[in-house]
LUMKOL-466601 format. One line per field, with one value per atom (N, C-alpha, C): atom name; x, y, z; residue number from 1. Coordinates in nm, 4 decimals, always signed. Atoms other than C-alpha are relative to their C-alpha. Layout:
// residues N
atome CA, ...
x X, ...
y Y, ...
z Z, ...
num NUM, ...
This chain:
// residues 100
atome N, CA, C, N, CA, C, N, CA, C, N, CA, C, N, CA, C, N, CA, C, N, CA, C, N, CA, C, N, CA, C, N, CA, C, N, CA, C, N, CA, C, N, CA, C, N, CA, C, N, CA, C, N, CA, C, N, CA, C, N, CA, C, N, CA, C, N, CA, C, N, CA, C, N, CA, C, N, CA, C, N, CA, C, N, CA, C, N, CA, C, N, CA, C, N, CA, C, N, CA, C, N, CA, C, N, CA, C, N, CA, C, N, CA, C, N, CA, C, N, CA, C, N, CA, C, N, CA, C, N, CA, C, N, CA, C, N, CA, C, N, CA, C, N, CA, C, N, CA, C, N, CA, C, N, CA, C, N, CA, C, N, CA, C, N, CA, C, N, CA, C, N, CA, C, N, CA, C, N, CA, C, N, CA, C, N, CA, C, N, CA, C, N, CA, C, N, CA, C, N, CA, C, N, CA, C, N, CA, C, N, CA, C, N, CA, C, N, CA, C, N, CA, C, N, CA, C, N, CA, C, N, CA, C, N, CA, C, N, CA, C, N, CA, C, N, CA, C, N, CA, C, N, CA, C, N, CA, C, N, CA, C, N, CA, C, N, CA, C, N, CA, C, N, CA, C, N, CA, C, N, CA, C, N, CA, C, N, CA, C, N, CA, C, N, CA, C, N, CA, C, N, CA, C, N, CA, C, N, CA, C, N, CA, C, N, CA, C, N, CA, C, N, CA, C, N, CA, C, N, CA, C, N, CA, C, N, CA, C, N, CA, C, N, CA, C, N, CA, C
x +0.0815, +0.0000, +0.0862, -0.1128, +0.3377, -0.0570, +0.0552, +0.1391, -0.1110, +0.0533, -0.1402, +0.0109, -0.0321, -0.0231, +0.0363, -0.0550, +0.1719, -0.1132, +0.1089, -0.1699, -0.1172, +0.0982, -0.3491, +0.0460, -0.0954, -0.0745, -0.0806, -0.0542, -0.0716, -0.1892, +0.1493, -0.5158, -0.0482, +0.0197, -0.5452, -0.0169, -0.0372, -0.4716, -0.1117, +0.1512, -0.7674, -0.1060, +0.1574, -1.1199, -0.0592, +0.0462, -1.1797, -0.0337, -0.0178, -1.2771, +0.0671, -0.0945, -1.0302, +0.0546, -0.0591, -0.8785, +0.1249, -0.1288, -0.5439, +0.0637, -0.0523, -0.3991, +0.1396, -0.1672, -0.0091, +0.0112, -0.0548, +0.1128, +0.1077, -0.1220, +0.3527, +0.1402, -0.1655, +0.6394, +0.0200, -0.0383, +0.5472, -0.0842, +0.0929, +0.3120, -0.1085, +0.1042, +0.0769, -0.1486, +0.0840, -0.2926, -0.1486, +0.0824, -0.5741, -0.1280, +0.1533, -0.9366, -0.1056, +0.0923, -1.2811, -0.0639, +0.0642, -1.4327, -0.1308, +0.1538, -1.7660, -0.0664, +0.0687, -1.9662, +0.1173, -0.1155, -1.6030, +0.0028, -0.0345, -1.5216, +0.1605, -0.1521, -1.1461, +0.0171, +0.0497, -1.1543, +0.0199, +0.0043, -1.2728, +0.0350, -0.1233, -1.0769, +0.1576, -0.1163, -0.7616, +0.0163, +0.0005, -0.8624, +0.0028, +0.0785, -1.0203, +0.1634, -0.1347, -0.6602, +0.1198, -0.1184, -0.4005, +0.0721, -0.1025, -0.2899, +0.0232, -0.0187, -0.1055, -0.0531, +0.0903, -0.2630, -0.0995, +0.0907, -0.5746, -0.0100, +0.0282, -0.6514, -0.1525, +0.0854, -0.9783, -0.0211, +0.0031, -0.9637, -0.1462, +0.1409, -1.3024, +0.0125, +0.0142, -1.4437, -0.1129, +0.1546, -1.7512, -0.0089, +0.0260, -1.8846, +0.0972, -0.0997, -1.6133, +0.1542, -0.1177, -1.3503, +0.0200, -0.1076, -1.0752, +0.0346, -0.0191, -1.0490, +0.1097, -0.0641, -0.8087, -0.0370, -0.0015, -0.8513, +0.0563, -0.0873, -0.6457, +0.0024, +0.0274, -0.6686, +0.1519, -0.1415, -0.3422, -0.0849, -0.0204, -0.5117, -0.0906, -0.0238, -0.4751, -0.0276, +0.0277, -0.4957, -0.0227, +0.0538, -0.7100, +0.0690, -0.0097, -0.6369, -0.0452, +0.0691, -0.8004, +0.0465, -0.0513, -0.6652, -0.0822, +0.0895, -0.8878, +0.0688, -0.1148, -0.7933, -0.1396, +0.0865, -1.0566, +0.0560, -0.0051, -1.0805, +0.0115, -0.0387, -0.9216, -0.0767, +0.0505, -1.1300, +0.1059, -0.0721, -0.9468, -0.0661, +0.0497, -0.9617, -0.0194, +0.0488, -1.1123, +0.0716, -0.0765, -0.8300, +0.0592, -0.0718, -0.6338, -0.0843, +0.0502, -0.8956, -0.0294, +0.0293, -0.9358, -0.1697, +0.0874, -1.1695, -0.0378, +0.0163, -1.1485, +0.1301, -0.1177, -0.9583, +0.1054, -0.0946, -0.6733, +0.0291, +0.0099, -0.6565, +0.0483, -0.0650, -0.5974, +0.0677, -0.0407, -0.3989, -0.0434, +0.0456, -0.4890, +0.0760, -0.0877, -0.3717, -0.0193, +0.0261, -0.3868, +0.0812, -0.0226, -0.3048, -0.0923, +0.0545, -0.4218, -0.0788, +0.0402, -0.6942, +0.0233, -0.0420, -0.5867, -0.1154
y -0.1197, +0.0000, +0.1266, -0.1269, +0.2194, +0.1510, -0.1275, +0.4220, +0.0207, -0.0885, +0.5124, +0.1705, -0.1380, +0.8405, +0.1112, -0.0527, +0.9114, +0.0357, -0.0525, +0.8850, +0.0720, -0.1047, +1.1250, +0.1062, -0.1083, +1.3468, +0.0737, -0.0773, +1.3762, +0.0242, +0.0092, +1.2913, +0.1217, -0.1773, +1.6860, +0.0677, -0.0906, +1.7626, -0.0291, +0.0725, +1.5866, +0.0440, -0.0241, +1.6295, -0.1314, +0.1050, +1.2918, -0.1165, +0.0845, +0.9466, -0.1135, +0.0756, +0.6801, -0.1301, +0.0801, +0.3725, -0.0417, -0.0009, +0.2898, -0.1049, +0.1540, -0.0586, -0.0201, +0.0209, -0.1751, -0.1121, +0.1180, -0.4597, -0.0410, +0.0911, -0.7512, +0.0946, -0.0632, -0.5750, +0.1060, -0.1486, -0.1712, +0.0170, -0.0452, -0.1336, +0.0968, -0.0774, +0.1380, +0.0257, -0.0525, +0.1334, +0.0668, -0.0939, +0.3741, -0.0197, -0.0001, +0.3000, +0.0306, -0.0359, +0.4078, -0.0831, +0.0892, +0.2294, -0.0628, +0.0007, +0.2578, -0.1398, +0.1365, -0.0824, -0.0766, +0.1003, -0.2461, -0.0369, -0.0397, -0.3211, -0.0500, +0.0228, -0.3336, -0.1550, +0.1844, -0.7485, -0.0083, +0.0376, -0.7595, +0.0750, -0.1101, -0.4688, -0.0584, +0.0907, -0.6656, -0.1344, +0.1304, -0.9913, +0.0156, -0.0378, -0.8261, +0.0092, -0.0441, -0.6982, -0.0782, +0.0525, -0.9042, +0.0793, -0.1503, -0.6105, -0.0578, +0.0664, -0.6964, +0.1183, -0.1346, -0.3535, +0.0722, -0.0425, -0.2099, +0.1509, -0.0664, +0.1387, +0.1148, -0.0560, +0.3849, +0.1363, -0.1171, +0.7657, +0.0754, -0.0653, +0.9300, +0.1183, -0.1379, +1.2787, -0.0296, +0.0110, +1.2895, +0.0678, -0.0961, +1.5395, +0.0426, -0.0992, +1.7691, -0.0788, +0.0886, +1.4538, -0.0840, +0.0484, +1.3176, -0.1202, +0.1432, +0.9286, -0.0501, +0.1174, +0.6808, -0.1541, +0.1567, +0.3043, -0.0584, +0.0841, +0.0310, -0.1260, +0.1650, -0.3253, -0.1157, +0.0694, -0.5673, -0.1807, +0.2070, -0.9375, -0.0344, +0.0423, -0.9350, +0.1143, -0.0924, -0.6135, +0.1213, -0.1070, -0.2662, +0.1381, -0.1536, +0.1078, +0.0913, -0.1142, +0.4303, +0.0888, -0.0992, +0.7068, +0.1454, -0.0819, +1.0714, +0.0965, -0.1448, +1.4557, +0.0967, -0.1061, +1.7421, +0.0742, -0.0706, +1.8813, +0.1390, -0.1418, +2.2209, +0.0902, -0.1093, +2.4781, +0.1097, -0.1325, +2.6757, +0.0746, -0.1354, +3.0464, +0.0166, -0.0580, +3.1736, +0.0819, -0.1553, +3.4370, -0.0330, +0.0142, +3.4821, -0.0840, +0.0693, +3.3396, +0.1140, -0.0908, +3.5309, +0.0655, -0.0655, +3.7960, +0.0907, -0.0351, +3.8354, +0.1252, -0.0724, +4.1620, -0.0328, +0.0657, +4.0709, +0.0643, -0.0890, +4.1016, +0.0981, -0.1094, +4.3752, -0.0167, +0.0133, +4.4053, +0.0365, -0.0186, +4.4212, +0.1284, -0.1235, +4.7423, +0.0282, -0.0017, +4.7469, +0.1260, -0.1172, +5.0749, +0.1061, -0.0975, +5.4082, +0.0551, -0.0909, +5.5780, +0.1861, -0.1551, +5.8903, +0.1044
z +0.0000, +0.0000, +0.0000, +0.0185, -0.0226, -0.0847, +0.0418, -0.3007, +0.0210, -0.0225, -0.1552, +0.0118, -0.0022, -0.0554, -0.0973, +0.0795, -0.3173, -0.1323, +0.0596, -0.5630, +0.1335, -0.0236, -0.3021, -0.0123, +0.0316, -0.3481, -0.1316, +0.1293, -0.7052, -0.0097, +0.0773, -0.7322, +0.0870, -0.0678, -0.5144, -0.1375, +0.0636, -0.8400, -0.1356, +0.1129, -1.0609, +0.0209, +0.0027, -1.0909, -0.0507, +0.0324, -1.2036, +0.1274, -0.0277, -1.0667, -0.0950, +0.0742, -1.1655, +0.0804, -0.0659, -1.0683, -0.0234, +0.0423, -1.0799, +0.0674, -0.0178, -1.1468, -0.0319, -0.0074, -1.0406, -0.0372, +0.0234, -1.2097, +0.0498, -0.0436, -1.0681, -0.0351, -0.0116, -1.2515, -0.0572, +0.0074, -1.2265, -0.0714, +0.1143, -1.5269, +0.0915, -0.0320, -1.4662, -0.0823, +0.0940, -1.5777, +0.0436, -0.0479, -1.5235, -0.0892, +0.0300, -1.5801, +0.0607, -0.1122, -1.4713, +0.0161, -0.1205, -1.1804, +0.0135, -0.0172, -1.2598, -0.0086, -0.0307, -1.1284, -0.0066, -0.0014, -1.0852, +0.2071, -0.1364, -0.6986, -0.0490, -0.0104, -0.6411, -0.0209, +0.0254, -0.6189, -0.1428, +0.1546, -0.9373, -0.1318, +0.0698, -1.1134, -0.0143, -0.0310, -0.9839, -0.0914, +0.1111, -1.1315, -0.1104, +0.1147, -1.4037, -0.1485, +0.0918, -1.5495, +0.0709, +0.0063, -1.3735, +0.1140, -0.0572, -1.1289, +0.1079, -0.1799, -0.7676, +0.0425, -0.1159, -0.6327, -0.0954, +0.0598, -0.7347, +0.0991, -0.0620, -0.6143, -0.1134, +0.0681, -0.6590, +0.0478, -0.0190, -0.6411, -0.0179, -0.0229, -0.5363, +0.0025, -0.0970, -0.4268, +0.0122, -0.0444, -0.2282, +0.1113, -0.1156, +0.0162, -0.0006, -0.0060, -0.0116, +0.0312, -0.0257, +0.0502, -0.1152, +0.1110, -0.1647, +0.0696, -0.0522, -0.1126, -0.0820, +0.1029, -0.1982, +0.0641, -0.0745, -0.1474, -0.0512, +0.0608, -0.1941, +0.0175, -0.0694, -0.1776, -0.1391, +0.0555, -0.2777, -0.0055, -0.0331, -0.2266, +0.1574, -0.1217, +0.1497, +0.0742, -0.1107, +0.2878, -0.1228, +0.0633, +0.2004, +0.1020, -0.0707, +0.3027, -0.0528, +0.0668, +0.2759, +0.0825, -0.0077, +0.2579, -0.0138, +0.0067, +0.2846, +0.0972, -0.0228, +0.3100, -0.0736, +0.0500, +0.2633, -0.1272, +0.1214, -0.0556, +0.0039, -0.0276, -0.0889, -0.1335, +0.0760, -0.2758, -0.0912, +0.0675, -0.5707, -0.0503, +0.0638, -0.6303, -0.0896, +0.1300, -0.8981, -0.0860, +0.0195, -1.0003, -0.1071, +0.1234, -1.2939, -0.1164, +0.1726, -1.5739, -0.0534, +0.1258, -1.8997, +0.0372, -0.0685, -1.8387, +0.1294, -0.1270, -1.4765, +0.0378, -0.0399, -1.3264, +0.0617, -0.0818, -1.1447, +0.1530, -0.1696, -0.7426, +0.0060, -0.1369, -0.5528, +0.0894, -0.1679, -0.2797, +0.1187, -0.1283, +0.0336, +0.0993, -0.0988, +0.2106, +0.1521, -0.1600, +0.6080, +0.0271, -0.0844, +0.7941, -0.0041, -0.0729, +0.9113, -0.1212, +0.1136, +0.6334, -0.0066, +0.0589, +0.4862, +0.0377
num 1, 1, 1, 2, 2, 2, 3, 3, 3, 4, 4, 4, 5, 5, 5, 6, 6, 6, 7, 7, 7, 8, 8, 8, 9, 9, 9, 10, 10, 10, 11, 11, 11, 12, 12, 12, 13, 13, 13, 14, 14, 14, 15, 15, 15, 16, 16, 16, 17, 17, 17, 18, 18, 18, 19, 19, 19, 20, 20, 20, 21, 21, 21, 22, 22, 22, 23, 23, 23, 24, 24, 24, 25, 25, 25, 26, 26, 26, 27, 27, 27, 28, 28, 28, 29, 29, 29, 30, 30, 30, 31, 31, 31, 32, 32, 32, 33, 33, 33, 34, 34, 34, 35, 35, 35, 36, 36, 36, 37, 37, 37, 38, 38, 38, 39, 39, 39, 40, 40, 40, 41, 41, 41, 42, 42, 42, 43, 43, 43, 44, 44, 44, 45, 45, 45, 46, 46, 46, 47, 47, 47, 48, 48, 48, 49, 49, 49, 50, 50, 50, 51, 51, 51, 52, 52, 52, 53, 53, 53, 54, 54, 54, 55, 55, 55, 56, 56, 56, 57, 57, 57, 58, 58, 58, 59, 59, 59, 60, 60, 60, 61, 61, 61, 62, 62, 62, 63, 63, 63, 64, 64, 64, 65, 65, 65, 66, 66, 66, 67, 67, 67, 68, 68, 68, 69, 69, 69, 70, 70, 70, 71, 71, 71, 72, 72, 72, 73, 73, 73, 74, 74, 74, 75, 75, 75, 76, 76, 76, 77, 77, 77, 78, 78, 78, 79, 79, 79, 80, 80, 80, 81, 81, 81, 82, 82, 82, 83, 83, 83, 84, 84, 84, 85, 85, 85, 86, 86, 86, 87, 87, 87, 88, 88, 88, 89, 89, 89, 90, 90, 90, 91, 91, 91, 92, 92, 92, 93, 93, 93, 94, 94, 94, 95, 95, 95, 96, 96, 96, 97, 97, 97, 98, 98, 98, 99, 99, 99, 100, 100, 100
């Protein structure tokens, strides 16, 4: 379950659901989950670790299941600013002290 973490790391950075299958020797393959359970995602392709990257209620999941043992991994979903898209003015700064 070493990469768990390492795909919640990088899946902060997605908007998708995905699953993501480790083969015996490293292969990486990424499919969607939809009506799969881990179990049979694993079998399905051959993979020694199956994992499935969610969001739900404002939380970013990972799960993982090898065979023998599962883990889940979960971290609140961080809201990004709106700033800098085409169109939009660009912030202000914030000025703190005494008014003129």
């Amino acid at each position: 379950m070493r990469h768990a973490e390492e795909i919640l790391e990088i899946a902060v950075r997605g908007e998708e659901t995905v699953a993501i299958l480790i083969d015996r020797q490293g292969g990486v393959r990424m499919v969607d989950p939809t009506g799969w359970s881990l179990a049979a995602l694993r079998q399905e392709y051959g993979a020694g670790y199956a994992y499935k990257v969610d969001r739900h209620a404002g939380m970013l999941r990972v799960e993982g299941w090898d065979g023998t043992q599962r883990c889940l991994l979960q971290r609140p979903i961080e809201r990004r600013a709106l700033v800098h898209l085409p169109g939009m003015p660009a912030p202000t700064p914030l000025r703190l002290g005494a008014a003129a």
